[in-house]
C-alpha positions as CSV (number, residue, x, y, z in Angstrom):
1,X,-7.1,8.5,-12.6
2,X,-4.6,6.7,-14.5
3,X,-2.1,3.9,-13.5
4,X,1.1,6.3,-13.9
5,X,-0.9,8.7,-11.6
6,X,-1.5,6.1,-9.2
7,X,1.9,4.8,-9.2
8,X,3.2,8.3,-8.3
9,X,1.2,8.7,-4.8
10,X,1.9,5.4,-3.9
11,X,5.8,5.7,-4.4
12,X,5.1,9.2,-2.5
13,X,3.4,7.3,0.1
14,X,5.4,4.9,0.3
15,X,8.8,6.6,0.6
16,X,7.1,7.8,4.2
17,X,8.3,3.9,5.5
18,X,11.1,3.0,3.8
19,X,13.3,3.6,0.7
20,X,11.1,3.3,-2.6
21,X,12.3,-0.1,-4.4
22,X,11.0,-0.4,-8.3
23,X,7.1,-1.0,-9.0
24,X,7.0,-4.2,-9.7
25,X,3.3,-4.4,-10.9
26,X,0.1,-2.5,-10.8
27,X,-3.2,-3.4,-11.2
28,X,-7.0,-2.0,-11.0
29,X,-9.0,-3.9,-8.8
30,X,-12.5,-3.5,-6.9
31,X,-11.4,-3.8,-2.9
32,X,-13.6,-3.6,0.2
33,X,-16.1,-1.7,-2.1
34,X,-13.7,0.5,-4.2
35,X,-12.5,0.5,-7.4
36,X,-8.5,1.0,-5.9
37,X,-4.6,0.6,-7.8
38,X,-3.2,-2.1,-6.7
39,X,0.7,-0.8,-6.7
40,X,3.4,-3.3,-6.1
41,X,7.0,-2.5,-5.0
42,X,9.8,-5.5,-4.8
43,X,8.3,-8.7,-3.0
44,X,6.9,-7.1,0.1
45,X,5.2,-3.8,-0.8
46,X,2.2,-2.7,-1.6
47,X,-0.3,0.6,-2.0
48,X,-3.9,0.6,-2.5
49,X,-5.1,4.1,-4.1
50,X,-8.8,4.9,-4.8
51,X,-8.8,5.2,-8.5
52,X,-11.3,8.0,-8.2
53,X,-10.2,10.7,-5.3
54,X,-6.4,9.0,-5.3
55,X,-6.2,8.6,-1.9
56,X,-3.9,6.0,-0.2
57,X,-6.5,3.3,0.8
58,X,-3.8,1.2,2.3
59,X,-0.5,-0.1,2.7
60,X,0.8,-3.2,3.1
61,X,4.8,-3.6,4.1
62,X,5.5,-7.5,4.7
63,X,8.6,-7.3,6.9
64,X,9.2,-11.2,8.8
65,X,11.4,-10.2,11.1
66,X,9.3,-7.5,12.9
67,X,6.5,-5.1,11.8
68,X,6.3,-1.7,10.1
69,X,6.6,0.3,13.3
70,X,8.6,-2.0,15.1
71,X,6.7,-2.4,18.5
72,X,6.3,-6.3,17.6
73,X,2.7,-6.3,18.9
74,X,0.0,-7.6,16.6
75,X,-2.1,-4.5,15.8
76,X,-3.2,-3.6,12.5
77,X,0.1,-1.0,11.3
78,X,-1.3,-1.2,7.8
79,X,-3.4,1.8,8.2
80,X,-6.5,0.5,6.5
81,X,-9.2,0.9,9.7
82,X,-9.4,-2.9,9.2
83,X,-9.0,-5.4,11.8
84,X,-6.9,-8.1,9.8
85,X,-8.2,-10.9,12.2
């Protein structure tokens, strides 16, 4: 998969949550045992995409006032089956 291919599923995933600002940077990395895009958006998003099947591994929305779903609890919203504690 290539890094214009990942950059179009994460803008697809992330325009799910919020309006799409302008990738920023992307970046191949190895992550919790996968070779994944890195995708960033503006200063507070980001997608994860498994650079072989191109699924969305995760994303990450850094929002300080309150978080993605806007329950304020402390749950993990980031939809990665990974408890951030």
């Amino acid at each position: 998969m290539t890094s214009e291919q990942a950059v179009a599923i994460a803008e697809q995933a992330l325009a799910e949550f919020s309006g799409v600002p302008a990738v920023r940077e992307v970046e191949r990395e190895f992550e919790h045992g996968r070779d994944v895009w890195e995708v960033e958006f503006g200063r507070q998003h980001e997608v994860y995409v498994d650079a072989v099947t191109g699924a969305v591994v995760k994303i990450e929305i850094d929002d300080d006032d309150e978080d993605r779903d806007g329950d304020d609890d402390d749950r993990d919203d980031d939809h990665d089956d990974q408890d951030d504690d």
